[in-house]
N, C-alpha and C positions, 0 to 999 in steps of 0.2 A: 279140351274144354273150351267152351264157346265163352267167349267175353262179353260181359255186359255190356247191352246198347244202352246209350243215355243220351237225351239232346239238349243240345248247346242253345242257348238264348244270346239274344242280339246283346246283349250286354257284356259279357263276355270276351267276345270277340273285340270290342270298342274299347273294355279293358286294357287286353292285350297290347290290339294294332296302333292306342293312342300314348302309354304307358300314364294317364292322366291319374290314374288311383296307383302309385305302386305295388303296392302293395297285395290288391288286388291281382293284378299284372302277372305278380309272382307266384299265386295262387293259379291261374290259369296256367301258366306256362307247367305248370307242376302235372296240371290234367293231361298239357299235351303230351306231356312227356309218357304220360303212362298209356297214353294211346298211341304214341309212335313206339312203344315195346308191344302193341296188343293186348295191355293188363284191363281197357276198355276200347268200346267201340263205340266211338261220339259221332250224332247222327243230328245234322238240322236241315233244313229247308228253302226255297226261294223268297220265302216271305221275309227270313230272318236276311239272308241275304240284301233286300230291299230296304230293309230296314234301319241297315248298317249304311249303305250307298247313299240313303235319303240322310243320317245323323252325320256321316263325315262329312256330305255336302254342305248343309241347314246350317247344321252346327260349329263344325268343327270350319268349316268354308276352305275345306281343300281342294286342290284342283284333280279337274278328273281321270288325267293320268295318275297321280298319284291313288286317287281311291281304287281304281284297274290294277294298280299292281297291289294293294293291299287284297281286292278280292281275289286276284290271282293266288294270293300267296294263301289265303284260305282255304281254294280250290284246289289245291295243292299239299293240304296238310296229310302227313303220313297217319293213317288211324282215324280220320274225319270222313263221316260217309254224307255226302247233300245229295240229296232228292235232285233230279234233274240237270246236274252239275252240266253239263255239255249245253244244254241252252242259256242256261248262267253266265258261262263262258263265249260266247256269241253274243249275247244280250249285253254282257260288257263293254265287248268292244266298239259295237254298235252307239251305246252310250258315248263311247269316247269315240271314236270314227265319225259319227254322224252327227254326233253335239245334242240326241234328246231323253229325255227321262228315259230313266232306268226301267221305271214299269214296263213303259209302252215301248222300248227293245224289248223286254223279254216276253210283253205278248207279244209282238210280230216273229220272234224266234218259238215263240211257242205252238201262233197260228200258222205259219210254214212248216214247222215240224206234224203238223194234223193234217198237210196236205191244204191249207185256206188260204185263200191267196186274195181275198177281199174283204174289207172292213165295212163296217159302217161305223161311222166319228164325223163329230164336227171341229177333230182335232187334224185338221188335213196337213199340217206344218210338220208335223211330227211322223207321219204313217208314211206319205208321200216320199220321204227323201230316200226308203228302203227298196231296192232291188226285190222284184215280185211280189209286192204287196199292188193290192189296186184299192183305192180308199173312194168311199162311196157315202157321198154327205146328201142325209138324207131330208130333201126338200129339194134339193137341186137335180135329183136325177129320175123321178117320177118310175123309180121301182118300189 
């Protein structure tokens, strides 16, 4: 018997990873529990992802080693299925490797994985510091 997919909100997760609602906390951890036996199958996204990266930043002002291993440990979870998990995982590190928004790793892990290897942005700070990207600000280069 196939196990229910159900998806996981950013909420959730910040429950959890912050333990700021106990309560709540303990509520999740109960989900994941029954997803690490396979009694469900929890399913979320990059967006959610981002979501999370952007509210422990903003919010919570953690530093970004620490939110890399909090995403790690999501990417990570036994029973939890994310959409694109492998560029999430690069786009992370990139965040922390390279010191820029989280978005904009994981478009440039996203545009390399499509095979693109040129932007156009007039965010050149952030595109430029990545290996095989070539950033193209338009006004200045008369394409």
């Amino acid at each position: 018997m196939t196990s229910e997919r159900i998806f996981v909100d950013t909420n959730l997760f910040l429950r959890y990873l912050t333990n700021d609602v106990p309560t709540q906390a303990d509520h999740v951890e109960r989900i994941l529990r029954r997803a690490a036996i396979g009694e469900v199958r929890l399913v979320t996204n990059g967006l959610v992802i981002a979501e999370i990266v952007w509210t422990l930043e903003s919010f919570y002002k953690l530093p970004r080693p620490d939110i890399r291993d909090m995403v790690l440990a999501i990417l990570n979870t036994p029973g939890l299925e994310i959409a694109n998990g492998h560029l999430i995982l690069q786009a992370i590190e990139y965040y922390v490797e390279e010191n820029i928004d989280f978005i904009d790793a994981y478009n440039a892990t996203w545009m390399l994985s499509q095979g693109i290897e040129t932007i156009y942005t007039f965010d050149r700070k952030h595109f430029s510091c990545l290996q095989g990207i070539t950033v193209r600000v338009p006004g200045e280069d008369n394409r």
